[in-house]
DRENRO-305993 format. One record per residue (C-alpha): y, x, z; residue in one letter; residue number from 0. Coordinates in steps of 0.001 Angstrom, whole numbers, plus 500000, padded with zeros to 6 digits. Layout:
BEGIN
<py:Y, px:X, pz:Z, aa:a, i:NUM>
...
//
This chain:
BEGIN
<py:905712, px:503761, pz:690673, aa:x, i:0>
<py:907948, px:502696, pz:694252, aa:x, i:1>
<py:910695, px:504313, pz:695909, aa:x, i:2>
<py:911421, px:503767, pz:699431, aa:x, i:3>
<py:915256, px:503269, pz:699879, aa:x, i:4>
<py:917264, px:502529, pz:702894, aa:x, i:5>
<py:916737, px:498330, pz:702755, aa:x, i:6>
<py:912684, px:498596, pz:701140, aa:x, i:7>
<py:910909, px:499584, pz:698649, aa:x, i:8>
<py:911938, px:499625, pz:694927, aa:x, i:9>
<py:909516, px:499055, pz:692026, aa:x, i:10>
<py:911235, px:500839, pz:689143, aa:x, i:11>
<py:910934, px:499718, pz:685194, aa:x, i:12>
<py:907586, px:501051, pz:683917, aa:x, i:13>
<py:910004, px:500940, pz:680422, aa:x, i:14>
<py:914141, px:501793, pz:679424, aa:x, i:15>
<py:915891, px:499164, pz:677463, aa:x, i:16>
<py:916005, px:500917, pz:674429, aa:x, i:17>
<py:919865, px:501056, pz:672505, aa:x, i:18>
<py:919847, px:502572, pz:669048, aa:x, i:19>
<py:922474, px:504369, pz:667936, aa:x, i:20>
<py:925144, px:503837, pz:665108, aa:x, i:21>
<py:928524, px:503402, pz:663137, aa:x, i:22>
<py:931641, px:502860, pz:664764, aa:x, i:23>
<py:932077, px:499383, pz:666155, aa:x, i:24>
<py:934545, px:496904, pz:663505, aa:x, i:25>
<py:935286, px:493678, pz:665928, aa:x, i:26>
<py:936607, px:495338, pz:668986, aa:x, i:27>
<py:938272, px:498538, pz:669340, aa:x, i:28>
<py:936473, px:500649, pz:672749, aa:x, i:29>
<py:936564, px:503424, pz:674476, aa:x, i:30>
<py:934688, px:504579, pz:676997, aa:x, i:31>
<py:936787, px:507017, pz:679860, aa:x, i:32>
<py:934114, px:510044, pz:680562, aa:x, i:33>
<py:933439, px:511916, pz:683344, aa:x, i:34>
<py:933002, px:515563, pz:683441, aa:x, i:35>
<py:930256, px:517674, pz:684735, aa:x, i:36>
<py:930905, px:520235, pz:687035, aa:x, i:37>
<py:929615, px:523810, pz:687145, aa:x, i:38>
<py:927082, px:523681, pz:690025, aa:x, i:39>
<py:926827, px:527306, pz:689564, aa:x, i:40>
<py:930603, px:528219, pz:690360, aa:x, i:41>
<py:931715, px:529739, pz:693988, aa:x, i:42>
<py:935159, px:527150, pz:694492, aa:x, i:43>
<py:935896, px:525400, pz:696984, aa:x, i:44>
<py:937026, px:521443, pz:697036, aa:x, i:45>
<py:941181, px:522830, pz:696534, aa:x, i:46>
<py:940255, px:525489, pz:693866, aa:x, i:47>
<py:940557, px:525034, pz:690103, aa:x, i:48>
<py:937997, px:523047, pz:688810, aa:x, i:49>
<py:934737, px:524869, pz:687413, aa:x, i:50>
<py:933392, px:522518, pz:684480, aa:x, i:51>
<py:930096, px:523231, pz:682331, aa:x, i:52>
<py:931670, px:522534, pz:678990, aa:x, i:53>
<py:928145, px:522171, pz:677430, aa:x, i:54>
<py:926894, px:519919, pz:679355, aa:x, i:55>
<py:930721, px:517751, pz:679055, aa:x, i:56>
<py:930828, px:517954, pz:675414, aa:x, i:57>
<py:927140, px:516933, pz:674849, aa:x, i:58>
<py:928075, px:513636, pz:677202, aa:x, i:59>
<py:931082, px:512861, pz:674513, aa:x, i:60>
<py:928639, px:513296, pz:671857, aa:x, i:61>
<py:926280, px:511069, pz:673268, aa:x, i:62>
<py:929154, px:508406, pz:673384, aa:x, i:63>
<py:929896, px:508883, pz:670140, aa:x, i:64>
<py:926913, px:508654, pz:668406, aa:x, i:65>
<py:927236, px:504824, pz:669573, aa:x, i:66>
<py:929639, px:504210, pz:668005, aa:x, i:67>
<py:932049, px:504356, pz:671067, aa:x, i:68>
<py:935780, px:505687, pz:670759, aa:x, i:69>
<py:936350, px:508580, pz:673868, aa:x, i:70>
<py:939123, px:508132, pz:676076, aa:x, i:71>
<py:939648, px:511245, pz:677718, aa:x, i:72>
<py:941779, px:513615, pz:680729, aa:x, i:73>
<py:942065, px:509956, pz:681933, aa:x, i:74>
<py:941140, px:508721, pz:685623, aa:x, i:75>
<py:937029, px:509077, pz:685143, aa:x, i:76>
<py:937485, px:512837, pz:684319, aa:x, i:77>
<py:939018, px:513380, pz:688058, aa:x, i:78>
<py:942725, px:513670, pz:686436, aa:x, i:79>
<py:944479, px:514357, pz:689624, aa:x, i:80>
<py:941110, px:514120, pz:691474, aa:x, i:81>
<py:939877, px:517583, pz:691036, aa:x, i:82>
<py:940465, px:518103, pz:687763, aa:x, i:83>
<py:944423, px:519869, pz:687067, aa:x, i:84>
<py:946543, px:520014, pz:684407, aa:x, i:85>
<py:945260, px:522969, pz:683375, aa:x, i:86>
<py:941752, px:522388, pz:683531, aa:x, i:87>
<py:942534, px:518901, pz:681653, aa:x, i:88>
<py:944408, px:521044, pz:678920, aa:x, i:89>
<py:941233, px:522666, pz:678079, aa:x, i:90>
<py:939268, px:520043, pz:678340, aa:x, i:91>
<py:941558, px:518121, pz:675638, aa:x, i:92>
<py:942049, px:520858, pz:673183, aa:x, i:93>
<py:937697, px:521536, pz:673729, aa:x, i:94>
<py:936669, px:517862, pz:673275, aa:x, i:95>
<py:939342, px:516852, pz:670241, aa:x, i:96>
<py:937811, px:519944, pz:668257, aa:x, i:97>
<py:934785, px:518566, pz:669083, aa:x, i:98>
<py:935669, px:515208, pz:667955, aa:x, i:99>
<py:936702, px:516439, pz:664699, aa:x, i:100>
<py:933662, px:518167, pz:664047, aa:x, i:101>
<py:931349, px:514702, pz:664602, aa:x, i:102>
<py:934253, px:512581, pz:663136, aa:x, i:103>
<py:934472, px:510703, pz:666730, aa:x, i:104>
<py:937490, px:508780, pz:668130, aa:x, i:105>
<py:939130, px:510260, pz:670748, aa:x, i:106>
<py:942235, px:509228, pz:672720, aa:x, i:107>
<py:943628, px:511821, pz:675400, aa:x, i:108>
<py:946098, px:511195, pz:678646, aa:x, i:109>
<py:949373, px:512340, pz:678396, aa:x, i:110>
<py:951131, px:512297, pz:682056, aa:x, i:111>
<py:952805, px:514911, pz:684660, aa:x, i:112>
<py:950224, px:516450, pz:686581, aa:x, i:113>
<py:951834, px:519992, pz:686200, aa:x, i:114>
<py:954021, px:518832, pz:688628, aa:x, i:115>
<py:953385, px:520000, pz:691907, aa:x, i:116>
<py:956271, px:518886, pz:694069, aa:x, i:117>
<py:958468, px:516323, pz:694599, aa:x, i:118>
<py:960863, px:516107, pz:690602, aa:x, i:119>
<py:963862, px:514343, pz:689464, aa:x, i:120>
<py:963766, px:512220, pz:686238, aa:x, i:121>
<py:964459, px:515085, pz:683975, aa:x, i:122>
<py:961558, px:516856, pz:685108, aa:x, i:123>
<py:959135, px:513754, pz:684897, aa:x, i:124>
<py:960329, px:513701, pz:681358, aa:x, i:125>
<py:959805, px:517269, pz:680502, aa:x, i:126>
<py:956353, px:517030, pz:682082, aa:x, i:127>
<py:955439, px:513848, pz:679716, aa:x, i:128>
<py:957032, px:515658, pz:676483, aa:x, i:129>
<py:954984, px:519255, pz:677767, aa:x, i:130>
<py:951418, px:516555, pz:677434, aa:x, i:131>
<py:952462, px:514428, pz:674153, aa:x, i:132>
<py:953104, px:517456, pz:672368, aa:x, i:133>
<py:949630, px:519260, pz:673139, aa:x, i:134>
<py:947866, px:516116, pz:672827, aa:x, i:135>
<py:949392, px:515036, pz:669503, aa:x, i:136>
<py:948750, px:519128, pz:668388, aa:x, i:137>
<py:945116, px:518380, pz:668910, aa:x, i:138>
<py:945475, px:515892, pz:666023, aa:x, i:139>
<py:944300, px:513230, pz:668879, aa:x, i:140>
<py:946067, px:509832, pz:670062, aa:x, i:141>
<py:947905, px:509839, pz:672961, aa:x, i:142>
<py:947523, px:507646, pz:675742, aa:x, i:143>
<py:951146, px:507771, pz:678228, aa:x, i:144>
<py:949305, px:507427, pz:681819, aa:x, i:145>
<py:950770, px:506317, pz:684579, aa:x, i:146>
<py:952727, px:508631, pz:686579, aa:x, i:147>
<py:952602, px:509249, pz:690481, aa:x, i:148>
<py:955800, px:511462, pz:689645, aa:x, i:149>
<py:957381, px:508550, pz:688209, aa:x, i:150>
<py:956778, px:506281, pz:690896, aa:x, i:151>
<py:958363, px:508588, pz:693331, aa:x, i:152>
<py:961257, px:509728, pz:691473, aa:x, i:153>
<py:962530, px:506165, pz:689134, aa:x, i:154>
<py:964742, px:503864, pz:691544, aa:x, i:155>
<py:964910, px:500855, pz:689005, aa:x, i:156>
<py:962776, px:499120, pz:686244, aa:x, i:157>
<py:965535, px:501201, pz:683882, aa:x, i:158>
<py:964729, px:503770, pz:684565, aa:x, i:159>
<py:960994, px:503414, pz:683622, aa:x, i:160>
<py:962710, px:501406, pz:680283, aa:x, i:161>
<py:964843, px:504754, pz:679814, aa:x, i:162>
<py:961675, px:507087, pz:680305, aa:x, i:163>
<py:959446, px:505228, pz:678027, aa:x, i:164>
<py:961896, px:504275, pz:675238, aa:x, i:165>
<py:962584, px:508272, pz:674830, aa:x, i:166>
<py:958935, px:509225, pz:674677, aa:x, i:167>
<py:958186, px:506289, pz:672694, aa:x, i:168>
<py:960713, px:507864, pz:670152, aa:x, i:169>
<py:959814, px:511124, pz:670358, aa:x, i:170>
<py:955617, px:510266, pz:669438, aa:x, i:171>
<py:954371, px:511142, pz:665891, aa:x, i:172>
<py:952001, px:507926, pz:665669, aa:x, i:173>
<py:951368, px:504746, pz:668250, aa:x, i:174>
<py:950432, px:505313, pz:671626, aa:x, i:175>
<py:948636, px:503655, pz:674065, aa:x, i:176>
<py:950358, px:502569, pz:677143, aa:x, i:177>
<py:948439, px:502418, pz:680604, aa:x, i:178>
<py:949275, px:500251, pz:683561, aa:x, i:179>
<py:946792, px:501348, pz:686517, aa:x, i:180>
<py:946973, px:499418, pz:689369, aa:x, i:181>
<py:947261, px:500883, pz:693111, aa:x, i:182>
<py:943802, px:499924, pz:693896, aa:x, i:183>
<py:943165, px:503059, pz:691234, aa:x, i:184>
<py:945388, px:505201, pz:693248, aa:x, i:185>
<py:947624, px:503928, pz:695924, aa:x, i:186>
<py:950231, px:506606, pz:694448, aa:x, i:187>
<py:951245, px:504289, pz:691900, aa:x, i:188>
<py:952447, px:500854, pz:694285, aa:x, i:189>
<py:955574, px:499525, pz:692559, aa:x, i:190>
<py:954905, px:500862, pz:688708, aa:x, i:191>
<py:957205, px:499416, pz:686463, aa:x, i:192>
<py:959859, px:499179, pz:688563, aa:x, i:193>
<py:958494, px:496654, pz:690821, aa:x, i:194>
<py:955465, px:495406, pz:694024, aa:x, i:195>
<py:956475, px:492147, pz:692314, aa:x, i:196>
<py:953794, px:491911, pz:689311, aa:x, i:197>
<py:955724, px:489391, pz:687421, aa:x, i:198>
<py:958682, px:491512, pz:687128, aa:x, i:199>
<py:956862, px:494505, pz:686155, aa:x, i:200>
<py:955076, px:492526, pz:683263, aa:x, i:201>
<py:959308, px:491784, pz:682091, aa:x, i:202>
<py:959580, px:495481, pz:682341, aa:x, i:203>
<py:956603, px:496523, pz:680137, aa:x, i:204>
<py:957060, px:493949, pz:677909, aa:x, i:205>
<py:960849, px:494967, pz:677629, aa:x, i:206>
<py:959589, px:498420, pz:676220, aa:x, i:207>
<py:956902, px:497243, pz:674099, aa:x, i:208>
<py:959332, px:495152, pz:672656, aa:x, i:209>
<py:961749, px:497955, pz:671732, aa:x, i:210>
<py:959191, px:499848, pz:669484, aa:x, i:211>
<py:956114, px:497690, pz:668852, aa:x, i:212>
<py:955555, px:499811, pz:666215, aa:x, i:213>
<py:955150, px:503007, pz:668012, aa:x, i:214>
<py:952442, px:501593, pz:670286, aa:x, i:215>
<py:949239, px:500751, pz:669629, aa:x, i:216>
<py:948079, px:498915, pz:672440, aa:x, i:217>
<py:948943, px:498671, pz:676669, aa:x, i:218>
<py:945516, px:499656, pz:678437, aa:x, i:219>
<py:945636, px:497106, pz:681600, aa:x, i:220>
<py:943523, px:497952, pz:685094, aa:x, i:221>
<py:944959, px:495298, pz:687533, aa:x, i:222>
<py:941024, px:493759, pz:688364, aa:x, i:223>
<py:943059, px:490631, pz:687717, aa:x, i:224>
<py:941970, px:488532, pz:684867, aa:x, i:225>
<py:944077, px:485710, pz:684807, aa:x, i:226>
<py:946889, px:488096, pz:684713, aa:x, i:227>
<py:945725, px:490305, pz:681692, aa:x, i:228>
<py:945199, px:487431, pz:679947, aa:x, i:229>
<py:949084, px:485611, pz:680036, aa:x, i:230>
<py:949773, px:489478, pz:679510, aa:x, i:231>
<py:947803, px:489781, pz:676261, aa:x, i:232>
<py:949072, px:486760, pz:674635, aa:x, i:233>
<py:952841, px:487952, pz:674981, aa:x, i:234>
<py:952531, px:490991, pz:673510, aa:x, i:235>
<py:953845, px:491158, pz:669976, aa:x, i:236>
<py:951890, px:491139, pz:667129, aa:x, i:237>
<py:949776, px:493791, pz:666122, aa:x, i:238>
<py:949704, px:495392, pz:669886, aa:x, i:239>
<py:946424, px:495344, pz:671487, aa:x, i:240>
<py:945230, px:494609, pz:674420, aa:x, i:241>
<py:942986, px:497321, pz:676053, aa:x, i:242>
<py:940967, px:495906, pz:678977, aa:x, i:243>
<py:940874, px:498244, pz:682198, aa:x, i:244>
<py:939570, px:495389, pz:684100, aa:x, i:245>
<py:935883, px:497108, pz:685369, aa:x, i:246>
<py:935511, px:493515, pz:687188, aa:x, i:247>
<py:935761, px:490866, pz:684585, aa:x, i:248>
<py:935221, px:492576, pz:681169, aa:x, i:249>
<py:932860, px:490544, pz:678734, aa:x, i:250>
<py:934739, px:487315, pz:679492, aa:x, i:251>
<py:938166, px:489633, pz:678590, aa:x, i:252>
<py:936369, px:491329, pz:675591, aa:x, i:253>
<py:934759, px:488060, pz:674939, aa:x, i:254>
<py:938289, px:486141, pz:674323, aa:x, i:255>
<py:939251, px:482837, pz:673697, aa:x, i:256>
<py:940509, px:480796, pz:671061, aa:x, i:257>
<py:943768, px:482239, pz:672041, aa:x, i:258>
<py:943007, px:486065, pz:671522, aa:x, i:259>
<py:940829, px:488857, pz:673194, aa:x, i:260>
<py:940953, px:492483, pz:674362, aa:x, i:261>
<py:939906, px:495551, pz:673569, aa:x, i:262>
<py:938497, px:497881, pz:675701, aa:x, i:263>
<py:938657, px:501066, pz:677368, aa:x, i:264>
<py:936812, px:501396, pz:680297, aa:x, i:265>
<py:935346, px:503689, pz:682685, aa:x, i:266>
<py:932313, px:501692, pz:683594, aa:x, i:267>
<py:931546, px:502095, pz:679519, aa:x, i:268>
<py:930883, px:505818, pz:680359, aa:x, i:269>
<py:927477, px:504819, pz:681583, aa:x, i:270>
<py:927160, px:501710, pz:680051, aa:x, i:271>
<py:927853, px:503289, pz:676534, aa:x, i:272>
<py:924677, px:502439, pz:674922, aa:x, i:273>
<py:923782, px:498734, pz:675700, aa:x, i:274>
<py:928093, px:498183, pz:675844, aa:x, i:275>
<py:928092, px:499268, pz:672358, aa:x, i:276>
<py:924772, px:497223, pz:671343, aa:x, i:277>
<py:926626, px:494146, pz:673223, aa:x, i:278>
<py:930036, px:494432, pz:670829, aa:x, i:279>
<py:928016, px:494817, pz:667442, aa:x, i:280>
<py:926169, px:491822, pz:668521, aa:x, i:281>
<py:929429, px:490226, pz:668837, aa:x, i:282>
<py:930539, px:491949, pz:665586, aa:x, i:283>
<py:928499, px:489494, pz:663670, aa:x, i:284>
<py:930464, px:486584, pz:665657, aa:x, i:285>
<py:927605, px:485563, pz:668264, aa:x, i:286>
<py:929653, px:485623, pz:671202, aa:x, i:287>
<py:927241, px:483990, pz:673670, aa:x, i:288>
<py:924635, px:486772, pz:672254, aa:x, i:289>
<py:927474, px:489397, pz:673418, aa:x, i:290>
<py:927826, px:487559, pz:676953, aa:x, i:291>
<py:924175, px:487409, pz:677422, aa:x, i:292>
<py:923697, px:491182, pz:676975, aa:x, i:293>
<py:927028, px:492273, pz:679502, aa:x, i:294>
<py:927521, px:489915, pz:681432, aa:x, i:295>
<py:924104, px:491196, pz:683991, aa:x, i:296>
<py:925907, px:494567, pz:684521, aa:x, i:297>
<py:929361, px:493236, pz:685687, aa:x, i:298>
<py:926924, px:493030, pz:689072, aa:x, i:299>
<py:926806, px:497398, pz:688853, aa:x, i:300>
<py:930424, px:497561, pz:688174, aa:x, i:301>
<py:931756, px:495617, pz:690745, aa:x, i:302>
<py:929296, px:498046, pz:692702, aa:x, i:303>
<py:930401, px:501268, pz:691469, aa:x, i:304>
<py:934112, px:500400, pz:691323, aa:x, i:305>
<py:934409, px:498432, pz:695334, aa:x, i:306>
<py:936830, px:499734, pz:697317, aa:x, i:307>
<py:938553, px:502131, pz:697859, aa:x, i:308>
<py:937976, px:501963, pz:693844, aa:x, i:309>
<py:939636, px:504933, pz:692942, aa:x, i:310>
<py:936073, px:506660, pz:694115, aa:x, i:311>
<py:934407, px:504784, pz:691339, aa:x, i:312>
<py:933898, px:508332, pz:689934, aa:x, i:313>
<py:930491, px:508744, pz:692080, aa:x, i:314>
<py:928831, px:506374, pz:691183, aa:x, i:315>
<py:929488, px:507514, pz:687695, aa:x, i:316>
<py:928122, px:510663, pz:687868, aa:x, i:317>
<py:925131, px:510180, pz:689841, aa:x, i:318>
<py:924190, px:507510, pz:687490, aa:x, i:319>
<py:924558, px:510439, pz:684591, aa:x, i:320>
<py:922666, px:512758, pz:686444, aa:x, i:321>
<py:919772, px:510428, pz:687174, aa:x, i:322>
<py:919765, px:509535, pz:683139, aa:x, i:323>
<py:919324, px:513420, pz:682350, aa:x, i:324>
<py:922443, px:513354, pz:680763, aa:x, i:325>
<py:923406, px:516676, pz:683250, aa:x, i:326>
<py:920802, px:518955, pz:685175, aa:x, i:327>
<py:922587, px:518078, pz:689021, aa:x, i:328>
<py:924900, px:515840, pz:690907, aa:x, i:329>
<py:927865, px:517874, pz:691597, aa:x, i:330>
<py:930937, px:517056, pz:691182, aa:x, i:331>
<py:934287, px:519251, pz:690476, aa:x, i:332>
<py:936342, px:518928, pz:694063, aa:x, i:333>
<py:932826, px:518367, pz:695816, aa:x, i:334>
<py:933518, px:514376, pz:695221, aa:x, i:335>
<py:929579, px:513530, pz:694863, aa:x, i:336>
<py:930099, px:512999, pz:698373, aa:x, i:337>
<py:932926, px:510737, pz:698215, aa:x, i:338>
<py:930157, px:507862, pz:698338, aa:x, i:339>
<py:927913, px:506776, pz:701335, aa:x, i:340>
<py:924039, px:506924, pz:700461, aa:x, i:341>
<py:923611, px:503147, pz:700854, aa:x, i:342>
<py:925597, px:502766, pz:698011, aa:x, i:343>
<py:923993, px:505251, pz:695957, aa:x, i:344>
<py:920697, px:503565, pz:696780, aa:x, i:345>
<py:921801, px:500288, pz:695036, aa:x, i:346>
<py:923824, px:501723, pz:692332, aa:x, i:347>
<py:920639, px:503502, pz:691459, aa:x, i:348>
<py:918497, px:499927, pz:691995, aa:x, i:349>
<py:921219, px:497953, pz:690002, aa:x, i:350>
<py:920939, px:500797, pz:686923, aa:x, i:351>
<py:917603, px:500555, pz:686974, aa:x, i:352>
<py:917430, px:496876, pz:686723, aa:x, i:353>
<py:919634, px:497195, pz:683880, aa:x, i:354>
<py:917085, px:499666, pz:681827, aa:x, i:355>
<py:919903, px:502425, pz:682246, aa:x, i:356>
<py:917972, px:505364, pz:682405, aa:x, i:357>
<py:916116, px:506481, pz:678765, aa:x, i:358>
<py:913388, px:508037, pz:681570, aa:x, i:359>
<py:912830, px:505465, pz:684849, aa:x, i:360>
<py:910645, px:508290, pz:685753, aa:x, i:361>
<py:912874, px:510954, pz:685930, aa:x, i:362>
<py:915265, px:508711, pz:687592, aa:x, i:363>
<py:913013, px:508251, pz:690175, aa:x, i:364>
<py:912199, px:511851, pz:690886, aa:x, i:365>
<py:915944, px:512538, pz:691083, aa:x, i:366>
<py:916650, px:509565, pz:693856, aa:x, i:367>
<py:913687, px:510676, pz:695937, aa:x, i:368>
<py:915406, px:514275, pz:695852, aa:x, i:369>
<py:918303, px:513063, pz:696760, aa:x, i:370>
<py:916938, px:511212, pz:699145, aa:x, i:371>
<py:915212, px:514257, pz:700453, aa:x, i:372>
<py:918052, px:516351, pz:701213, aa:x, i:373>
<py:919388, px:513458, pz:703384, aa:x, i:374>
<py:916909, px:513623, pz:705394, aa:x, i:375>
<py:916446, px:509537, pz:704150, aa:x, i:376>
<py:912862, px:510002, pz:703248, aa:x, i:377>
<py:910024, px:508273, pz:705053, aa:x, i:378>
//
């Protein structure tokens, strides 16, 4: 089998890598953020509501979880503020924690203020978080307190992200997860924390997590910066993880040091679930070079998938799904399939390959030639 692609021909694997399943993962705790599939079917347009096939959604999350992976979800990867709404992210939580319930998977859901439509004071940015921590925590899952564009716009000081926080951190039934994202996720959120100046947002976060350690869980960190998460990590009280949002550097983050490691919860894990979840138990057993050996060749896809502008990481994410047959098209809600030139589809489909990502290389290849196709790119 070839494929001609833009820059040559491609000889795809004659065989998948080959990922078994199994129990939940005991060294490390991960999530993987997933994507959802769109209805190709539905008559919207790129500003209308987003249409989602909830079979085909809820099938990827059991897929995840039958690895062993936790599900981070409504986060970044499923479009939140992308395409996907408030309201069609309120469905999707209450549809995917049943599910989770009925497999016994982890799940983890993102609480923010996307019902928001307009510019809101404080008290409204507040409301908006309580409105998501009580649905989420209803659904029986954990919450995960994203970061908020509203917030950003509306707080005029690192107290008043310390005043925020300390009242929802109050107000949750069971740990959260915090979540720093980084403006190279969305430009919307320059200045989190009160400050441009990193170091001085670090006090800030550290200043809340200090206040209630016991009401959170972990800080979810997705700077790319690896140095930083690290001297981040190892001030953090005890007992509070470190979730690593880092899509650039994560098996040397995951990996650790004789100083402490992070957990993970990732959006490249959505579709690197199987061989990311075969990498940890490897390293479950304490052979961390065995662990390195197996992640460290796809750091080369993610750094692919998540270049700038990285918040259109999404993409690559999908396509990837569709050409592993774990959905029947590559459409995305908001039309965002397009969001990605086709030279870099071309070697995010190369790089996947090389990888054994695709349980059939020959389906895979059908799917790039038709894509291929319809841009007119085949010759």
């Amino acid at each position: 089998m070839t494929i001609r692609l833009l820059d040559g021909v491609h000889e795809p694997r004659a065989e998948p890598a080959v990922f078994a399943s199994g129990a939940a993962l005991t060294s490390r705790t991960v999530f993987a953020a997933a994507h959802v599939v769109a209805d190709p079917y539905a008559d919207v347009s790129p500003d209308s509501p987003a249409a989602v096939d909830w079979d085909a959604t809820l099938a990827f999350r059991r897929h995840l979880w039958s690895h062993g992976l936790g599900v981070a979800e409504a986060m970044d990867t499923a479009q939140r503020g992308m395409g996907l709404d408030w309201a069609g992210a309120t469905e999707l939580i209450r549809r995917s924690a049943a599910e989770a319930q009925a497999v016994g998977g982890r799940i983890a859901c993102g609480v923010g203020t996307d019902q928001l439509t307009g510019p809101a004071d404080l008290q409204a940015v507040r409301t908006a978080y309580e409105e998501q921590l009580a649905l989420v925590e209803e659904t029986g899952s954990q919450a995960i307190l994203m970061a908020s564009r509203a917030l950003a716009a509306a707080a005029r000081t690192p107290d008043d992200y310390v005043a925020l926080y300390t009242h929802l951190l109050r107000q949750a039934s069971q740990p959260v997860i915090l979540h720093w994202l980084g403006p190279m996720f969305d430009p919307a959120l320059e200045g989190y924390w009160g400050s441009s100046d990193l170091d001085a947002a670090t006090r800030t976060l550290l200043e809340v997590i200090a206040a209630h350690p016991d009401k959170v869980d972990g800080i979810k960190v997705s700077l790319l910066d690896a140095q930083r998460e690290i001297d981040l990590r190892r001030r953090l009280p005890e007992g509070v993880r470190c979730y690593t949002g880092d899509d650039f550097n994560y098996p040397e983050l995951i990996a650790g040091d004789e100083r402490g490691f992070s957990h993970a919860l990732l959006g490249i894990f959505d579709p690197l679930g199987p061989l990311a979840a075969h990498a940890v138990r490897v390293l479950d057993t304490g052979d961390a070079d065995g662990f390195r050996t197996l992640l460290d060749p796809t750091v080369g896809l993610s750094r692919h998938l998540f270049q700038p502008p990285t918040r259109f990481y999404k993409t690559g994410v999908v396509l990837l799904a569709w050409l592993a047959g774990h959905q029947s098209h590559f459409t995305m809600v908001g039309g965002l399939q397009s969001a990605r030139s086709l030279p870099h589809l071309c070697r995010a489909y190369e790089l996947a390959d090389g990888l054994g990502l695709f349980p059939d290389p020959g389906l895979a290849e059908h799917r790039m030639k038709s894509l291929l196709t319809v841009y007119g790119a085949r010759r």
